[in-house]
C-alpha positions in Angstrom: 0.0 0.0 0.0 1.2 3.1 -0.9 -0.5 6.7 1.1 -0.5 9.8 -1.2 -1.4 13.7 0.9 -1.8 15.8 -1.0 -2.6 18.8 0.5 -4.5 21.3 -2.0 -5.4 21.7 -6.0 -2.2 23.6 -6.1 0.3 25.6 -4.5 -1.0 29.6 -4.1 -4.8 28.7 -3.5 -4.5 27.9 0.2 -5.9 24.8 2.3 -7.1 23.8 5.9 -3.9 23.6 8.1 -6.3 21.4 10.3 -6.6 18.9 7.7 -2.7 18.6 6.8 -2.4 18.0 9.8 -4.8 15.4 9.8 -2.7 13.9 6.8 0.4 13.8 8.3 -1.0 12.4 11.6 -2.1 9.2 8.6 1.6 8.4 7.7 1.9 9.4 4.1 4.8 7.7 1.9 5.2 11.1 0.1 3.4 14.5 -0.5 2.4 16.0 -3.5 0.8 19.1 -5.1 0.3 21.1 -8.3 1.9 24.0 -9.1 -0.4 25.2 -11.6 -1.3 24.7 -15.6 -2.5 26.0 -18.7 -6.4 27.5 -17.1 -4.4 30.5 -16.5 -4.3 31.3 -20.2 -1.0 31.8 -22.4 0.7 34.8 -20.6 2.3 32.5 -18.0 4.5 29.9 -20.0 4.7 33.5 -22.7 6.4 34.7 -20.1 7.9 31.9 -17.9 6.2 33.2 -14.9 4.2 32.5 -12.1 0.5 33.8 -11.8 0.7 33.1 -7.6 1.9 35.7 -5.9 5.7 34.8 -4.0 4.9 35.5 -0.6 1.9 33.3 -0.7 4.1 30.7 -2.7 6.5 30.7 -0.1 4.3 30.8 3.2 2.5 27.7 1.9 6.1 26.3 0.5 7.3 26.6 3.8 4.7 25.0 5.3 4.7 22.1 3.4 8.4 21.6 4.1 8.1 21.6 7.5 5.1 19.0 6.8 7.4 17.2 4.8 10.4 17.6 7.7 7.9 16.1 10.1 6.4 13.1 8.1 10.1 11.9 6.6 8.9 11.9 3.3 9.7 13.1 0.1 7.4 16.2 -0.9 7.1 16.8 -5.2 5.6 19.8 -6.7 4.3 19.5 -11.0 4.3 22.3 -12.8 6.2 24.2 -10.9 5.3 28.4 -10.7 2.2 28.0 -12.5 3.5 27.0 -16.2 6.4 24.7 -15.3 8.5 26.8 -18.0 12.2 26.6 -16.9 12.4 29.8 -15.6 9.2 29.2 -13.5 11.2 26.0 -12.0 14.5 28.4 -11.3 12.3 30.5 -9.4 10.7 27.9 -7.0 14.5 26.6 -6.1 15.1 30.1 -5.3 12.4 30.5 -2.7 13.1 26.7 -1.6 16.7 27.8 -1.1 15.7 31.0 1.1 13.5 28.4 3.1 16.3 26.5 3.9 18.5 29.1 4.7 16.2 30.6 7.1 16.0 27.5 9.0 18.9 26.3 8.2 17.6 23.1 7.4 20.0 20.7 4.9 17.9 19.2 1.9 18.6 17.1 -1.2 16.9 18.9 -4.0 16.1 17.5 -7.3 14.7 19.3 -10.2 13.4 18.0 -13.4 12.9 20.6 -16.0 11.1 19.9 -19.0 11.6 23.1 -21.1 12.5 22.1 -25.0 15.2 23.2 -27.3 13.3 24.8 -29.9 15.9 23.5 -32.9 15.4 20.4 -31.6 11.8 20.1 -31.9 12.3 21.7 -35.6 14.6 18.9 -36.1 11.8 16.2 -34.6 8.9 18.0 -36.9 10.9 17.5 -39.8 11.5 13.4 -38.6 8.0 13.4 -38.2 8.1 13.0 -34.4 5.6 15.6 -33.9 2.0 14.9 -34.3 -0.9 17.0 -33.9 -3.7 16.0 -31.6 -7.8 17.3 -32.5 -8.1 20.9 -33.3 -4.1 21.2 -33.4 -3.4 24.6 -34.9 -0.7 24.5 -37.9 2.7 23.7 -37.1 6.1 24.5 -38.7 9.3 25.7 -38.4 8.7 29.0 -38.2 5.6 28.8 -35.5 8.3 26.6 -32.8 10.9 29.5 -33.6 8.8 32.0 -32.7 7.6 30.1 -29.2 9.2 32.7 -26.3 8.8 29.1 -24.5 8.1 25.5 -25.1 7.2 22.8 -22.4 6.8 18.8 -22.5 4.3 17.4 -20.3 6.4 14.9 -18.3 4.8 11.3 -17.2 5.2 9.1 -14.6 8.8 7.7 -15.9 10.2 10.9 -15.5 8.7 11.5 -11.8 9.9 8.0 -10.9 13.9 9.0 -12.0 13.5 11.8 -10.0 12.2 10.5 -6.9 14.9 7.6 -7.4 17.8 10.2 -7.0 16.4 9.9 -3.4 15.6 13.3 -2.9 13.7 15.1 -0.3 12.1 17.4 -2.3 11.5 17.1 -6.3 10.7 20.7 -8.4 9.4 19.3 -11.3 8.5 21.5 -14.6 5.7 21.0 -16.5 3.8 17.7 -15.9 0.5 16.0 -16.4 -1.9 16.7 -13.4 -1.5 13.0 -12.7 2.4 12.4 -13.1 3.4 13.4 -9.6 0.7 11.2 -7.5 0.7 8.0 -9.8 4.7 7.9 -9.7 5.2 6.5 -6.5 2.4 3.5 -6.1 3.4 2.6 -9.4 7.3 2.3 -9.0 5.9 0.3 -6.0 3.5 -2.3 -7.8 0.3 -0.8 -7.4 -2.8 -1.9 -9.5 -1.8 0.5 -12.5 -5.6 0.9 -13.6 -6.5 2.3 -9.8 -3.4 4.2 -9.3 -4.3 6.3 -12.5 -7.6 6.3 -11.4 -6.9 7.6 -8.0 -4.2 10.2 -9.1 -7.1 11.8 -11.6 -9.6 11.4 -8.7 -6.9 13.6 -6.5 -5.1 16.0 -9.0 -7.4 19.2 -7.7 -7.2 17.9 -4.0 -10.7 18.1 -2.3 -12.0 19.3 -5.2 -14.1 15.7 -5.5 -15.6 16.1 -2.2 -18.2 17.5 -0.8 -15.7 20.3 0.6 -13.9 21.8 -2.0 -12.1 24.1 -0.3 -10.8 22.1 2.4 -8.1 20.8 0.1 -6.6 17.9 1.6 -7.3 14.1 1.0 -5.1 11.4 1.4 -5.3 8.2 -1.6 -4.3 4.8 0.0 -3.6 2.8 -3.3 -2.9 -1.3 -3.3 -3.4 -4.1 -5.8 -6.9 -3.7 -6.6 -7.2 -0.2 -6.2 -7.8 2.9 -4.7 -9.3 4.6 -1.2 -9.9 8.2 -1.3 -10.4 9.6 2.2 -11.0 14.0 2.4 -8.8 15.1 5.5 -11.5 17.9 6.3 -13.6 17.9 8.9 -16.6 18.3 7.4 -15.8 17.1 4.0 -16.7 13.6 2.7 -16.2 11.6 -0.6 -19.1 9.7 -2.3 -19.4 7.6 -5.0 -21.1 10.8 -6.7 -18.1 13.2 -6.3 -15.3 10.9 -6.7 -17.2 9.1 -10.0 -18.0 12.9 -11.7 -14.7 14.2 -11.4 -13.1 12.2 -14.4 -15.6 14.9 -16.1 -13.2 17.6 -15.1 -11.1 18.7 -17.7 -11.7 15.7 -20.3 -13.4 15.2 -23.0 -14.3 11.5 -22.3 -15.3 10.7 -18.6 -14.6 7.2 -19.3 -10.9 8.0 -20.9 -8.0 9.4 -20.2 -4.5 10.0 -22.0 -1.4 9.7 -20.5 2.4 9.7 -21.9 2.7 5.5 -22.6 -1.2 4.7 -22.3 -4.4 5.3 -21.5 -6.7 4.8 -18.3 -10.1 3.3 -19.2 -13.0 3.5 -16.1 -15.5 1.7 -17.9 -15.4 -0.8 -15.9 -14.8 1.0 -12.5 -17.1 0.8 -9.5 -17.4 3.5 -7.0 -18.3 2.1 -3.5 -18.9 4.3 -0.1 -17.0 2.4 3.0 -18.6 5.4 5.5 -20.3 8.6 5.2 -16.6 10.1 4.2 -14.4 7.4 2.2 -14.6 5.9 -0.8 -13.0 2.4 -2.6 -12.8 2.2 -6.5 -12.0 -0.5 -8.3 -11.8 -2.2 -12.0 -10.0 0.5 -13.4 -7.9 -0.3 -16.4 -5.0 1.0 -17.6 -4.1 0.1 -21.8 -0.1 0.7 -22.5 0.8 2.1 -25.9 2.8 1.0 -28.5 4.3 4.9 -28.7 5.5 6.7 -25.9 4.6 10.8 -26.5 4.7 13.3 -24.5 2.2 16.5 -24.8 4.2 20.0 -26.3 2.6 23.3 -25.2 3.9 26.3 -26.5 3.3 29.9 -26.4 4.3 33.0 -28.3 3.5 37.0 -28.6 0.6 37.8 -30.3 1.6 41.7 -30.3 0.4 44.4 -27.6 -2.7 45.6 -26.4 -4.0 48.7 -24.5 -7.5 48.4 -22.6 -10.0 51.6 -21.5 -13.1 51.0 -20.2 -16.2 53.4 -20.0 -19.3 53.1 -17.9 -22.6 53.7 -19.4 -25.8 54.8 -17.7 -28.2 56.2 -20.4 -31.5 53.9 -20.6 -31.6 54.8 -24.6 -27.6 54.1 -25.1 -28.4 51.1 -22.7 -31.4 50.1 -25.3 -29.3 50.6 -28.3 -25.7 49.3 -26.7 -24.8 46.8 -29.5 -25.5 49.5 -32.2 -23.6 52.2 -30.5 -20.1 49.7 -30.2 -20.5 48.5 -33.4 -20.9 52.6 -34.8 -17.5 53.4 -33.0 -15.1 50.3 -34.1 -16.6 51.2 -37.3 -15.4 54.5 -37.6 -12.5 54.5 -34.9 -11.1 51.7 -37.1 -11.8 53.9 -40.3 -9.8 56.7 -38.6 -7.2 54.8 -37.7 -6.3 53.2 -40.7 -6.2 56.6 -42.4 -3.7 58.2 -39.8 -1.2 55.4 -38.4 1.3 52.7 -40.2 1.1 49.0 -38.9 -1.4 45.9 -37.9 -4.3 46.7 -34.8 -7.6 45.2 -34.2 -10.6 46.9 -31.8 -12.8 45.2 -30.0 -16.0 46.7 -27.8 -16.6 44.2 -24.8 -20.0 44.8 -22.9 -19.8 44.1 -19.7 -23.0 42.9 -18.1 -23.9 42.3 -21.7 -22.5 38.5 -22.9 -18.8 40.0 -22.3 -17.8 36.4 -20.7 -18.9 34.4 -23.9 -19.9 36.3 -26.5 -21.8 34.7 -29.2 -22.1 32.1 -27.5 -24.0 33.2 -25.0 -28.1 33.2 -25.5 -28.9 34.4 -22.5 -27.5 38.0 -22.7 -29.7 40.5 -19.9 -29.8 43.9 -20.5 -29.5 45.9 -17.4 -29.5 50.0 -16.5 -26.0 50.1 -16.2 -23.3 48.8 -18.8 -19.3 48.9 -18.9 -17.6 49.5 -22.3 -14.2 47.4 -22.5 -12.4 48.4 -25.1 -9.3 46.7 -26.7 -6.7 47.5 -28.8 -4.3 45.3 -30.1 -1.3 46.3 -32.2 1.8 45.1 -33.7 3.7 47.3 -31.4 3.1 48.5 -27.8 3.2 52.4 -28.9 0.6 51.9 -32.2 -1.6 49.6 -29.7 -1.4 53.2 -27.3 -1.8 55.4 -30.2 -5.1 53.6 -31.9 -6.5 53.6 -27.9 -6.5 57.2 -27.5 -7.9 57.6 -30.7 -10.9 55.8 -29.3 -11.1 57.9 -26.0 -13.5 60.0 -27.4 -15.8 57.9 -28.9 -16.1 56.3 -25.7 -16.7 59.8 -24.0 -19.0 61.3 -26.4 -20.3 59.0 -29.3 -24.0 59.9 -30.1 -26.1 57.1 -31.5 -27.7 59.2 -34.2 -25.6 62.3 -35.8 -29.1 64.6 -34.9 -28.9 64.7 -31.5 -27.2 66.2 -28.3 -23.5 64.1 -27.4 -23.8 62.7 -25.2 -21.1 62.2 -22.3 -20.3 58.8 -20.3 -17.8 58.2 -17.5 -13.8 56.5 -17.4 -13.5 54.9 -13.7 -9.9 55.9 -14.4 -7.5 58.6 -15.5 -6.1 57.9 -18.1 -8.8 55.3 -19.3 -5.8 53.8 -21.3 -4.5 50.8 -19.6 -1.5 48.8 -21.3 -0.8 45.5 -20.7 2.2 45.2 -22.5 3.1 42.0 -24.6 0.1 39.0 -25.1 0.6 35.8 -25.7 -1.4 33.0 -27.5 -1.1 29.1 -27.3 0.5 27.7 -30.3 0.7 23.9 -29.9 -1.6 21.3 -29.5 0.5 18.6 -30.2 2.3 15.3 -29.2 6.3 14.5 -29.5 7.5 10.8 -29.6 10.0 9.6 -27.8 12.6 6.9 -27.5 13.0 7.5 -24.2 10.7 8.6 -21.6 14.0 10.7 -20.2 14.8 11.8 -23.7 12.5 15.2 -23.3 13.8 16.4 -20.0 16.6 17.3 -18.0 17.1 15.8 -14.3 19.8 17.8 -11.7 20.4 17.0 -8.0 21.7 19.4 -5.3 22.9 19.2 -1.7 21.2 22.1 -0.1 23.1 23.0 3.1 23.1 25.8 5.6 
């Protein structure tokens, strides 16, 4: 039997101390959390950044070290600051250095980083080693060279080699939500069906229980299966929220795809023990006859500038969608005529379908909307200079040309807000390997006071 804690959905969002310390009171064999992933959007593994902020990253870091010291067990982070980019990684060894320091506490560190050599990957596209999964956008050359970074999503293989180093503590770059909780039961002979299983069922922490926000559970897992018990007080696993979670993030609740295989649940039953646990079983796991690892990838998509008005007026209210599309009309028009380069505009209505657009079909009008406005340019200056030229539209558009202009209200002065450099996803797609290691770098340091 092997006893997983993990202690939240990831590292930044905060848990129950109460119910760590329930956890470690269980006898864990290792702890493990997430670091983060791509829900964020592109601007973190753009950038190489974290979206947590560091002082709550390293009260909770610190925390779970001293877990970690008190249990004797090896405590592994996935995805490391967010988007696991190299430079994400580099910056949770730095705060887990100043930990150390602090308490002067000696450490073996290892850190797996799984950031890709872009001429490499050219190289693998041309071999045809790089395949595109559904809805991939187009690949080439040019679209990996102009990635500011590219990540592999490492597997269990890679986990493994680094908790084999036998480290204390394993920073690990990008992974699969699964990676760092299925590594361990499975070096350990674990029924490979539950232990997949189980790490799904536990990748967001409490998040399949009844408690979401109490963040801890502990997964026993053994030769038939999995246990899931929620270290909250008040929290409690049932067949209902342990079952609906392989709904989370996937397309198939019955499937799920993994570097070297797939876990199938058809077959899985769910069964309550108590009011708070849960056993599955029947879980299959199918091994592949290619090993792949997922590429994500990120580049600049230019620069954008954002102002946002506030409008009151029960007719401009009435007549919203009219009035936006009357000023990106002739904003757009003006712009063209006076400045050099690539920009779009774009009229968000907030309180109006701003979330989802087109999509959404139950758009309310109200007696207040907020204009967003957005400007995106091939450099940051054009992206400013087309934004000021919609200022006043914004301010004083009329609907008709024979009537009084109106005026509306900027919460801010300036309205113009820039937010710099944005970034868009660029891959969707899979890289084969001939060796689960091949991807991915593994280093080992003697942290000492």
């Amino acid at each position: 039997m092997v006893k997983v804690l993990i202690p939240s959905g990831a590292l930044g969002l905060g848990y129950d101390r109460a119910a760590l310390a329930r956890g470690i009171a269980a006898k864990p064999d290792i702890i493990a959390i997430d670091g983060g992933s791509t829900d964020s959007g592109p601007h973190y593994l753009g950038t190489g950044t974290s979206k947590y902020s560091r002082n709550s990253t390293k009260a909770e870091w610190a925390e779970l070290m001293e877990a970690r010291a008190q249990a004797g067990v090896p405590l592994i982070i996935g995805t490391a600051g967010t988007c696991g980019a190299d430079t994400a990684v580099d910056w949770l060894v730095e705060i887990t250095r100043e930990i150390a320091a602090e308490r002067g506490e000696s450490l073996k560190l290892a850190v797996l980083k799984s950031g890709q050599d872009i001429e490499a990957l050219v190289h693998a596209l041309g071999a045809g080693r790089i395949t595109d999964l559904p809805a991939a956008p187009e690949i080439s050359a040019s679209v990996l060279r102009d990635c500011t970074n590219v990540v592999a999503l490492a597997g269990a293989e890679q986990i493994q080699a680094a908790l084999d180093t036998g480290a204390d503590i394993v920073i690990a770059g990008r992974t699969t939500d699964t990676a760092i909780l299925s590594a361990l039961p499975l070096a350990r002979g674990c029924h490979a069906g539950g232990v997949w299983h189980g790490a799904k069922i536990g990748e967001c922490g409490a998040l399949a229980t009844t408690s979401p926000n109490s963040g801890t559970i502990l997964i026993e897992f053994d030769e038939t299966g999995f246990t899931m018990t929620p270290m909250g007080a008040d929290a409690r696993a049932t067949p209902h929220t342990v079952s609906a979670h392989m709904l989370y993030e996937n397309s198939d609740p019955y499937i799920l795809y993994e570097p070297g295989g797939h876990l199938d649940v058809r077959g899985a039953t769910y069964t309550a023990l108590d009011d708070r646990t849960v056993r599955v079983e029947g879980s299959k796991w199918v091994v592949s006859d290619r090993y792949t690892v997922k590429l994500e990838g990120a580049r600049q998509a230019g620069f954008q500038t954002v102002s946002l008005a506030l409008v009151r007026d029960a007719r401009y209210v009435e007549h919203i969608n009219a009035w936006c599309a009357d000023i990106v009309e002739k904003c757009a028009a003006k712009a063209q005529a006076r400045v050099d380069g690539q920009f779009g505009i774009e009229l968000r209505i907030i309180g109006q379908n701003a979330t989802l657009g087109e999509l959404d079909s139950q758009a309310v009008a109200g007696t207040e909307l907020g204009v967003m406005g957005i400007v995106t340019a091939e450099t940051e200056a054009l992206s400013r200079e087309v934004a000021k030229m919609l200022n006043p539209y914004l301010l004083h558009h009329p609907l008709t040309e024979q009537e009084e202009m109106p005026t509306f209200a900027f919460p801010f002065s300036p309205p113009e807000m820039p937010r710099g450099a944005i970034y868009e996803f660029c891959l969707n797609h899979v890289l084969e390997l001939d060796d689960p290691m091949q991807a991915f770098r593994l280093s080992v340091e003697e942290i000492k006071p």
